[in-house]
N, C-alpha and C positions, 0 to 999 in steps of 0.2 A: 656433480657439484650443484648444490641449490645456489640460486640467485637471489641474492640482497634485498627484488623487490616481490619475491613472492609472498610474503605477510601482505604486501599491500594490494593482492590480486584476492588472497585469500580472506580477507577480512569482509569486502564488499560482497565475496559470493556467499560467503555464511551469512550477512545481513536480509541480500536478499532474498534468499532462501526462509527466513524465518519471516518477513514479510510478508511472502505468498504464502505460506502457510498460514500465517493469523488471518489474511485478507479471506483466504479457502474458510477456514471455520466460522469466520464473521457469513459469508454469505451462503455458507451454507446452514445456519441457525437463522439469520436475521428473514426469511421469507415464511416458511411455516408461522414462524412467531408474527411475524406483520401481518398476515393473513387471515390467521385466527379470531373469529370476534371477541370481542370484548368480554362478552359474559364468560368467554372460558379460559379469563388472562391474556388474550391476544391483544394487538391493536388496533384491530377491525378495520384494516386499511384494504382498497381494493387491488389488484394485482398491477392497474398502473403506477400506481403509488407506487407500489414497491419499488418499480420499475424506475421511478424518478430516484428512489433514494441511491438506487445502483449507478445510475447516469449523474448523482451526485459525485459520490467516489468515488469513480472513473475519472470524473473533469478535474476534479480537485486533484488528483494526481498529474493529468496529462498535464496539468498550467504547469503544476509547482514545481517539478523535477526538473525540467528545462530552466527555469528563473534561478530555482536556488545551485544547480550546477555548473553555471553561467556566474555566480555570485563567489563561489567557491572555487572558479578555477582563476577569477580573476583575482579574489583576495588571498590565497591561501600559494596560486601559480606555483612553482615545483618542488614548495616545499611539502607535498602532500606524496609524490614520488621516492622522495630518500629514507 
């Protein structure tokens, strides 16, 4: 017999599942491309650069997910379970 809250297990794991997928193809395009000078459509950015840009997305994630799951388990509490 399935249980009542499997939609709600199943829903966050197909999210995040499609998250690190975009996340994967975002950074696996976004470095060749930064990389590349200018003159041959790149952004001529040097390999730290990049570097800062990936330590960008990174942080922005490590803050937010904590804050806004903290926001949503106080505003939303067990009605996000039923």
């Amino acid at each position: 017999m399935i249980s009542p809250q499997v939609p709600t297990i199943i829903l966050p794991c197909l999210d995040t599942l499609v998250c690190s997928v975009g996340f994967g193809f975002v950074q696996a395009m976004l470095a060749p491309h930064a990389t590349r000078p200018e003159a041959e459509g790149g952004a001529g950015m040097s390999e730290e650069d990049v570097g800062f840009i990936f330590l960008a997305m990174g942080s922005t994630y490590v803050v937010f997910v904590p804050v806004v799951s903290r926001f949503v388990s106080i505003k939303c509490g067990k009605k996000l379970l039923c």
